[in-house]
Backbone as a chain_set.jsonl record, in Angstrom:
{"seq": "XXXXXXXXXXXXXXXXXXXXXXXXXXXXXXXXXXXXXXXXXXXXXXXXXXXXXXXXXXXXXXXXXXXXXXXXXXXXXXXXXXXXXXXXXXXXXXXXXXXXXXXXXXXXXXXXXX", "coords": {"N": [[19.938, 57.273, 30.079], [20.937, 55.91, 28.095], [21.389, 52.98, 29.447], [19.406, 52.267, 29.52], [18.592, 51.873, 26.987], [19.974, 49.871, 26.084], [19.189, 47.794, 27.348], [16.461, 47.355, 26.299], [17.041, 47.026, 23.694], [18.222, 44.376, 24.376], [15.951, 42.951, 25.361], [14.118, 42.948, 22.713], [15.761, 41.75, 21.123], [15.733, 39.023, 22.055], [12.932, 38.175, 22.188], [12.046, 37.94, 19.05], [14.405, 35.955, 18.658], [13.137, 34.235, 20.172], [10.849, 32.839, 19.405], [11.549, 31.819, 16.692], [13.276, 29.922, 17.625], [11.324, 28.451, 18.98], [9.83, 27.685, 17.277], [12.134, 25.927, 15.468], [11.966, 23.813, 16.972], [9.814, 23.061, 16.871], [9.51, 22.075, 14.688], [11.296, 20.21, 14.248], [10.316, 18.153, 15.632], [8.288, 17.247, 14.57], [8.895, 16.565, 12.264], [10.405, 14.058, 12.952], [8.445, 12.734, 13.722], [7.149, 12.271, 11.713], [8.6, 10.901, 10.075], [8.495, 8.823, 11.684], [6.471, 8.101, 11.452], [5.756, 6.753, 8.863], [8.184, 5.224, 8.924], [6.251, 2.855, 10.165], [4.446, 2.304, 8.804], [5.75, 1.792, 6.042], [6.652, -1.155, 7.146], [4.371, -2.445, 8.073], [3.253, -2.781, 5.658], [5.241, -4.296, 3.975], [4.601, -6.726, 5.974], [2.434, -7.248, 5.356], [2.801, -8.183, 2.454], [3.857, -10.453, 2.809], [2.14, -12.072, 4.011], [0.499, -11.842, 2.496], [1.454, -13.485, 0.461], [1.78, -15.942, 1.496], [-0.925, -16.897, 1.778], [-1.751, -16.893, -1.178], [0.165, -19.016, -1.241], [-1.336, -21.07, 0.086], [-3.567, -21.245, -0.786], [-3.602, -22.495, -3.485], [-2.247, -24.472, -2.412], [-4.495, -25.923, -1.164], [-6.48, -25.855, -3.683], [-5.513, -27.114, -5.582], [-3.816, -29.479, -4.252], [-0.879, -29.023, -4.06], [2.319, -27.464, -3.293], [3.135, -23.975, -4.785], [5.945, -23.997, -6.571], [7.641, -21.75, -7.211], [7.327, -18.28, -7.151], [6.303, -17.428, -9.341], [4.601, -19.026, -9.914], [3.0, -17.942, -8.525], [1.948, -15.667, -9.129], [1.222, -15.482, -12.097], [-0.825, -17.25, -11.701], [-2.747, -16.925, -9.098], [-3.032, -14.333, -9.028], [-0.909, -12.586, -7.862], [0.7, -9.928, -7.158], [3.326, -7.423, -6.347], [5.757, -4.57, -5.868], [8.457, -4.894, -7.086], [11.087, -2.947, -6.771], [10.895, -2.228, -4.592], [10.83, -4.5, -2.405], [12.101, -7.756, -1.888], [11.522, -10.791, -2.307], [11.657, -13.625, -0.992], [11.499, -16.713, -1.464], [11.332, -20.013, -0.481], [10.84, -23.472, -1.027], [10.543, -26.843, 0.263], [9.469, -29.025, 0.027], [6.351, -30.449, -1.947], [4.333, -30.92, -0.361], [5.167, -29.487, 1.724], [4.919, -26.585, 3.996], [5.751, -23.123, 2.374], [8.592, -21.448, 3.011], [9.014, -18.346, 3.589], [10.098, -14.95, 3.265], [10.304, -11.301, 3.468], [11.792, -9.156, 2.198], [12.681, -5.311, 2.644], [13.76, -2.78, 0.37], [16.064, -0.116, 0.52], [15.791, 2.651, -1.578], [19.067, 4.205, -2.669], [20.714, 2.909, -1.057], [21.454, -0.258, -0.439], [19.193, -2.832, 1.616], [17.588, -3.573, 4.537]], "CA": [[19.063, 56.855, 29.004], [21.316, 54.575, 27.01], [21.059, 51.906, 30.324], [17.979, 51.649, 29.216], [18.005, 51.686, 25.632], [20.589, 48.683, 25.903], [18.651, 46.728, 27.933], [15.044, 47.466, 25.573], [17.543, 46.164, 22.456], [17.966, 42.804, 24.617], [14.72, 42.043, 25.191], [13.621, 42.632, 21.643], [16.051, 40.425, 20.219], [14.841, 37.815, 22.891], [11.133, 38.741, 21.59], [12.747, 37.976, 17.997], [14.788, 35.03, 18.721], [12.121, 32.813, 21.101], [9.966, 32.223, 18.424], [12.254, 31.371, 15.538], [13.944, 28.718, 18.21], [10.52, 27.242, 19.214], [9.755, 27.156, 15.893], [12.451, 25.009, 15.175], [11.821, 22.774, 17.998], [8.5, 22.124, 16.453], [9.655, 21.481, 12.904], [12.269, 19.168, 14.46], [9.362, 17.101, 16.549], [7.341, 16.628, 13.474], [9.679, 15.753, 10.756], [10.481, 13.052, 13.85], [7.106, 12.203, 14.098], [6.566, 12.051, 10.34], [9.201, 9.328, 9.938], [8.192, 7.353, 12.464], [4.847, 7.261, 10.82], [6.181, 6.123, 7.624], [8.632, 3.182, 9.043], [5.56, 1.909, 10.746], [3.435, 2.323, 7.223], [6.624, 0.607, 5.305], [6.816, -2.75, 8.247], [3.131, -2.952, 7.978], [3.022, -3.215, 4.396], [5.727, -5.827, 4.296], [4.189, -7.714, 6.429], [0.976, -7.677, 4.517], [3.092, -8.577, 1.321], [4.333, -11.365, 3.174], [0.708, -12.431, 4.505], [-0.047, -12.644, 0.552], [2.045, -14.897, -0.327], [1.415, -16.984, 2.012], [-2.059, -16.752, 1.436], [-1.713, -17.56, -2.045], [0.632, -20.741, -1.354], [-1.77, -22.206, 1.205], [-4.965, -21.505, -1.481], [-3.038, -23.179, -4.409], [-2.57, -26.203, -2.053], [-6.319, -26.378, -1.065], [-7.276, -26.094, -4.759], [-4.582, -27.949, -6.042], [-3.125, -30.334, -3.497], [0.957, -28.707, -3.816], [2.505, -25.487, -2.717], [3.884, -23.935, -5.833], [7.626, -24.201, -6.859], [8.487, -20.768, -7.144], [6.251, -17.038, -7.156], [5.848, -16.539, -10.891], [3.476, -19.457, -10.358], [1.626, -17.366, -7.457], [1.781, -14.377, -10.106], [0.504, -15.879, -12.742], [-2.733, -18.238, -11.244], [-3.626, -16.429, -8.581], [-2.895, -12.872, -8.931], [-0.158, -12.293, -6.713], [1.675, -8.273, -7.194], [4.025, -6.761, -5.625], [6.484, -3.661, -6.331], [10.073, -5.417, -7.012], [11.837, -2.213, -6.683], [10.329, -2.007, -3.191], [10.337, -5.869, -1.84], [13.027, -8.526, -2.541], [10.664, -11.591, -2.005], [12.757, -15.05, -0.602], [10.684, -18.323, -1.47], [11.736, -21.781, -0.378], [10.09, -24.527, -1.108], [10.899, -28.171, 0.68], [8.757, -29.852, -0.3], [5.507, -30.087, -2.55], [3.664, -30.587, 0.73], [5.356, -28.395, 3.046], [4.539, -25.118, 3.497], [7.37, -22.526, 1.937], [9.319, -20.559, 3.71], [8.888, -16.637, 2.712], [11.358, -13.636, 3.654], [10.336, -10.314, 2.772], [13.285, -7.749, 2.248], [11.995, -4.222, 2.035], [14.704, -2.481, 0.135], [15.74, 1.159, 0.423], [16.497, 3.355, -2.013], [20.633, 4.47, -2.366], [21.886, 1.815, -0.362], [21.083, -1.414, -0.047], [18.301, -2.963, 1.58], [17.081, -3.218, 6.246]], "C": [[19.689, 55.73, 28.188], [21.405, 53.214, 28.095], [19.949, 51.715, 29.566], [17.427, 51.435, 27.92], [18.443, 50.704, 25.296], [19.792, 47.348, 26.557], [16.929, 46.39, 26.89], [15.638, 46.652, 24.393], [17.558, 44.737, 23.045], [16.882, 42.346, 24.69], [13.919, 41.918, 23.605], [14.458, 41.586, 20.819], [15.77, 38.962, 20.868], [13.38, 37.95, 22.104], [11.133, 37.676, 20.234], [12.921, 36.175, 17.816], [13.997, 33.575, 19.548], [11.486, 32.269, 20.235], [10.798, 31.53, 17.352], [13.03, 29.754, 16.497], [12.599, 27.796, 18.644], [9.953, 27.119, 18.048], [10.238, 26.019, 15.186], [12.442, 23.861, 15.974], [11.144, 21.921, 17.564], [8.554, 21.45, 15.463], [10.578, 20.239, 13.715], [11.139, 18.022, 14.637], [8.963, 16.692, 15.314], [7.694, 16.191, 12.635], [9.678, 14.215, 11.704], [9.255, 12.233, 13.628], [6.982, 11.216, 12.382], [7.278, 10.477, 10.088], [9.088, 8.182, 10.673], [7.239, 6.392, 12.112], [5.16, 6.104, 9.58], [7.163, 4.856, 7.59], [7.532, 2.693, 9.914], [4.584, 1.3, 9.55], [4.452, 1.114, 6.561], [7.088, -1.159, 6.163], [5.394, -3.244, 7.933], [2.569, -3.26, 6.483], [4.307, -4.459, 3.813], [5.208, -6.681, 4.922], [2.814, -7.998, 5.87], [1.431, -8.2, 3.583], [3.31, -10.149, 1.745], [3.428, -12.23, 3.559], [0.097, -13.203, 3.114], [-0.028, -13.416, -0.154], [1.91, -16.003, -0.077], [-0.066, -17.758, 1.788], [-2.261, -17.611, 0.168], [-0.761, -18.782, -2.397], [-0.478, -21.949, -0.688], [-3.028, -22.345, 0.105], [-4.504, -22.429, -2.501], [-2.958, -24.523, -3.837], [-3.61, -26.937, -1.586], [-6.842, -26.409, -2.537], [-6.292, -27.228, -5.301], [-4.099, -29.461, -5.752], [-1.492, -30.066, -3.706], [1.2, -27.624, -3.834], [2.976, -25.249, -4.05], [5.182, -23.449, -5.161], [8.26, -22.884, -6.64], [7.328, -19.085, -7.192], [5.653, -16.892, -8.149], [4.887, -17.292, -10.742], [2.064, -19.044, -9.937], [0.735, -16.16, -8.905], [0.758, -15.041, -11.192], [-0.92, -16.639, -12.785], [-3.558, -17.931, -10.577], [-3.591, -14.916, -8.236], [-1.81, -12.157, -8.533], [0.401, -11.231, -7.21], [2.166, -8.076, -6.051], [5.201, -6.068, -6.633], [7.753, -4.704, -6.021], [10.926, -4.144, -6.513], [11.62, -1.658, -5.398], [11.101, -3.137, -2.558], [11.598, -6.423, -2.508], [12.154, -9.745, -1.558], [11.39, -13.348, -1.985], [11.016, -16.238, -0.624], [11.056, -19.368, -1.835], [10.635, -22.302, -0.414], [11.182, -25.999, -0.855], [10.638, -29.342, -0.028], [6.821, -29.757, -0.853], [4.062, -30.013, -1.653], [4.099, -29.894, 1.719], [5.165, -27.244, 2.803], [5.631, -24.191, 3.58], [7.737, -21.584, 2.915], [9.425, -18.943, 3.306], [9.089, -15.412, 3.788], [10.906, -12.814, 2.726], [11.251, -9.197, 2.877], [12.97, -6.638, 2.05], [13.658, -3.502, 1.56], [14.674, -0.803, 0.27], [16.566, 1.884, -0.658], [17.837, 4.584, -1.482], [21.361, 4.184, -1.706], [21.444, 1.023, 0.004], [19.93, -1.571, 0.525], [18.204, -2.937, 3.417], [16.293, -5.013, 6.112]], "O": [[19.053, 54.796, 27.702], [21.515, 52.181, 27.434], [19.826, 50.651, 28.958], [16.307, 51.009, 27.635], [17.877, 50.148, 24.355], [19.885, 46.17, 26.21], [16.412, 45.273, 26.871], [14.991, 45.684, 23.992], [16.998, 43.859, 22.388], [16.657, 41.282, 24.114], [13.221, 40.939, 23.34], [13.982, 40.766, 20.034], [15.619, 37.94, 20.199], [13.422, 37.331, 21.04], [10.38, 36.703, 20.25], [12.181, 35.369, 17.251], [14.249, 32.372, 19.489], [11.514, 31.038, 20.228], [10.487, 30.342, 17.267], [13.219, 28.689, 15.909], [12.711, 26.571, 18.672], [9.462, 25.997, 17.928], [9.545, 25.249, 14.521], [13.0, 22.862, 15.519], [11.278, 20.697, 17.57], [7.898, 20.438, 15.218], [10.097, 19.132, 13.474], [11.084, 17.078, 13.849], [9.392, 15.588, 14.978], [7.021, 15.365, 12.018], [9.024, 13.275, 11.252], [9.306, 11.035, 13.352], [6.809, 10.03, 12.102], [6.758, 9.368, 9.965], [9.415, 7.014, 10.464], [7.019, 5.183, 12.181], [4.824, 4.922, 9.512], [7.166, 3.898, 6.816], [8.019, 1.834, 10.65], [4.128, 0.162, 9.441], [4.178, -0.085, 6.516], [7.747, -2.057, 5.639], [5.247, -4.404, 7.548], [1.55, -3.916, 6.269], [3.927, -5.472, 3.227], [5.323, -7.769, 4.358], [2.244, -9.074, 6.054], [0.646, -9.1, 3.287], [2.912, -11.02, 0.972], [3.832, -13.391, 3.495], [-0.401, -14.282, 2.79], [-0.753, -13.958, -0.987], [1.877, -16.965, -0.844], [-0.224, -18.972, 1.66], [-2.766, -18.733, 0.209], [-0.796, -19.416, -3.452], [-0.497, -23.169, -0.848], [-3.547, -23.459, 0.035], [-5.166, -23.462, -2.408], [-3.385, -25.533, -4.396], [-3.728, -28.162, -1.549], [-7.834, -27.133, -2.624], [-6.748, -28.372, -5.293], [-3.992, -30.375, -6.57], [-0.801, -31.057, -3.471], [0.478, -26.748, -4.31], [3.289, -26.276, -4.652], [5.497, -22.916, -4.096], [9.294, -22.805, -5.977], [6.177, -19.494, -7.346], [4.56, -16.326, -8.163], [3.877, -16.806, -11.249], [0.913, -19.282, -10.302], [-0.405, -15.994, -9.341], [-0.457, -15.038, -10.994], [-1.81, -16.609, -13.635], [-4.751, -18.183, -10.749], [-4.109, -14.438, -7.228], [-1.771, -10.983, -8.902], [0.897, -11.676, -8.245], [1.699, -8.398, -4.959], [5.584, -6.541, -7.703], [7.966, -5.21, -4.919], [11.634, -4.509, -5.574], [12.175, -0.597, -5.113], [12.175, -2.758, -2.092], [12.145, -5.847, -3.449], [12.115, -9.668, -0.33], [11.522, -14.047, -2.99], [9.969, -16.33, 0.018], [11.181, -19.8, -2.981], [9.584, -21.836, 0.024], [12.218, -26.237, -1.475], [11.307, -30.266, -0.491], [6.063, -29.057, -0.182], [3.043, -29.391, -1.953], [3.337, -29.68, 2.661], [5.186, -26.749, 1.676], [6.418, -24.228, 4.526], [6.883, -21.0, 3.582], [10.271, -18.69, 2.448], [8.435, -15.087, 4.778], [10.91, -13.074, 1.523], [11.245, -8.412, 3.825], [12.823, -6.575, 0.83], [14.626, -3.677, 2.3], [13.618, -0.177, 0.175], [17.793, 1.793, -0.703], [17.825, 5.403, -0.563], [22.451, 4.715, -1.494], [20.788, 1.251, 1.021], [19.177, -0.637, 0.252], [18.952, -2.032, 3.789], [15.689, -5.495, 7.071]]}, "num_chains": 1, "name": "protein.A"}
């Protein structure tokens, strides 16, 4: 009788233990998943910020005739936002007819920026 009562204790802690391990299998996959979602969300919204700006240099030089000098002028004339504590926003300008050069930096919080 105890053959058999040792072998009834293994399978219940198998019983026990299968679930709690595919359990964590699944939580693993999905946290995975989750972040993947979210650096594709944070690239695609840089690159829309970056779309913006551009946007609002090329309209400023159709209404205007010159790219502006620096962002505050995007900010200020034609609307332009963006989160700073997000974004670190690079704008060259060449020339008052060329069109600027614009680097968007997404930064991450507690260490530097990607």
């Amino acid at each position: 009788m105890n053959r058999f009562q040792k072998s009834r204790n293994r399978l219940h802690a198998l019983r026990v233990l299968l679930p709690v391990f595919l359990f964590c299998i699944a939580l693993f996959l999905l946290l995975g998943g989750l972040t993947s979602v979210s650096d594709a969300a944070a690239r695609e919204e840089a690159s829309r910020l970056h779309d913006a700006v551009l946007q609002g240099a090329v309209q400023c030089y159709a209404l205007e005739g010159f790219y502006p000098e620096d962002l505050s002028y995007l900010e200020e004339h034609y609307g332009l936002t963006y989160d700073t504590e997000k974004y670190v926003v690079s704008y060259e300008v060449t020339g008052s007819n060329l069109m600027p050069d614009v680097t968007v930096i997404p930064l991450r919080k507690g260490g530097g920026g990607t």
